[in-house]
DOPATI-469834 format. One record per residue (C-alpha): residue in one letter; x, y, z. Coordinates in steps of 0.1 Angstrom, whole numbers, padded with zeros to 4 digits, always signed. Example, Ala and Ser with C-alpha at 12.3 -4.5 7.8 and 13.67 -1.06 7.14 Angstrom:
BEGIN
A+0123-0045+0078 S+0137-0011+0071 
This chain:
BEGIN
X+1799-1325+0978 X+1773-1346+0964 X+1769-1381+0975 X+1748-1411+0966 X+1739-1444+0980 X+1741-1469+0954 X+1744-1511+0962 X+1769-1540+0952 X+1732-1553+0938 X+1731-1544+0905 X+1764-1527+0891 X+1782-1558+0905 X+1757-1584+0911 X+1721-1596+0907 X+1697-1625+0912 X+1665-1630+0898 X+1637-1606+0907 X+1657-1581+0916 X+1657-1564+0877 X+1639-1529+0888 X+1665-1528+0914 X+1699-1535+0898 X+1691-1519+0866 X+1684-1487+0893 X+1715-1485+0914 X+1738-1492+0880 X+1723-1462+0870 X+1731-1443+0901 X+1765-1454+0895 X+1762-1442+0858 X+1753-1405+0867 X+1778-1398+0893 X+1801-1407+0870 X+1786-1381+0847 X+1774-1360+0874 X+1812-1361+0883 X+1823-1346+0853 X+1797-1323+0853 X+1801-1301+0881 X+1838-1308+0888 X+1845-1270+0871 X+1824-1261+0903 X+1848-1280+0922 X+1819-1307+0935 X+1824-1338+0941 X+1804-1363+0932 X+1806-1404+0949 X+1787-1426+0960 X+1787-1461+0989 X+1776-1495+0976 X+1764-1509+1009 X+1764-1550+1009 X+1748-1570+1030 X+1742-1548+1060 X+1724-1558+1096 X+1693-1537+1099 X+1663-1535+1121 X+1641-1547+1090 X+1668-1577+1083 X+1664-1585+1118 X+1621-1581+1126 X+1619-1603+1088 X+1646-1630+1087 X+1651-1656+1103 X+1687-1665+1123 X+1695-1693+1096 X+1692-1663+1064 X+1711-1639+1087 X+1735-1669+1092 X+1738-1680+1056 X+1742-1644+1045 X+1772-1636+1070 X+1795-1673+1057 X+1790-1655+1023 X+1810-1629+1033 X+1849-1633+1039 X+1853-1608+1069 X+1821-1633+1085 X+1797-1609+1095 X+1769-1588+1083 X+1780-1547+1080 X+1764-1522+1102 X+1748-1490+1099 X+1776-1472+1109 X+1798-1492+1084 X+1783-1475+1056 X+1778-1442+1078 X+1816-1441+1081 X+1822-1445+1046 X+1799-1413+1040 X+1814-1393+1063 X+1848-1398+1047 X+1835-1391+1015 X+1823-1359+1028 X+1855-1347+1048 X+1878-1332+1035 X+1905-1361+1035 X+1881-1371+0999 X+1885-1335+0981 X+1900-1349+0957 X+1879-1382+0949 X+1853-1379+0923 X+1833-1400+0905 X+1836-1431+0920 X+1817-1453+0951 X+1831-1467+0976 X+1821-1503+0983 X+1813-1514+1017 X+1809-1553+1020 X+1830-1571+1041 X+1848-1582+1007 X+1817-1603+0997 X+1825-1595+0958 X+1859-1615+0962 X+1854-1647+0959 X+1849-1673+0934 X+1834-1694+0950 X+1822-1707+0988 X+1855-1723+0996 X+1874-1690+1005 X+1883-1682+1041 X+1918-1695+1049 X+1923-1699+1090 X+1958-1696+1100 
């Protein structure tokens, strides 16, 4: 298996500064697709995780709890991922439940690429 981290930053999204980045991780997404096709006659797999907006040790010691805050109501599921979110979607990816999944990422972002718009959570 061969496996990539890539980001929803970039193949999906952007905002300004962030050109070196984005342009970056769409590539990563652009060679395990060909990486994919590649080495599939070796029977390798090639995927990748785009990680969201995920709660690290750096997000914590440099943001402030209003960014964290803003950053978790843009997310549907409410929260920032963890770690191990994007650790578990690695670990599948490597199993052998995924021998059959190849060139494609998995996204892991608490469904923060859904929505139109700010208006989206429906309460029961």
């Amino acid at each position: 298996r061969m496996l990539y981290t890539s980001s929803i930053t970039g193949p999906h999204v952007t905002s300004p500064g962030h050109g070196h980045y984005s342009a970056t991780k769409a590539g990563i997404n652009g060679f395990i697709r060909a990486a994919a096709l590649e080495f599939s006659g070796y029977g390798i797999t090639v995927n990748g995780v785009e990680p969201g907006n995920i709660l690290t040790e750096a997000i914590q010691q440099h943001r402030g709890a209003a960014y964290i805050k803003n950053m978790e109501d843009s997310i549907p599921l409410g929260r920032l991922g963890s770690p191990r979110d994007v650790a578990n979607a690695f670990l599948f990816l490597a199993s052998d439940d995924a021998s059959y999944i190849t060139g494609t990422t998995i996204v892991v972002d608490g469904g923060q690429l859904l929505p139109e718009g700010k208006d989206f959570r429906m309460v029961p």
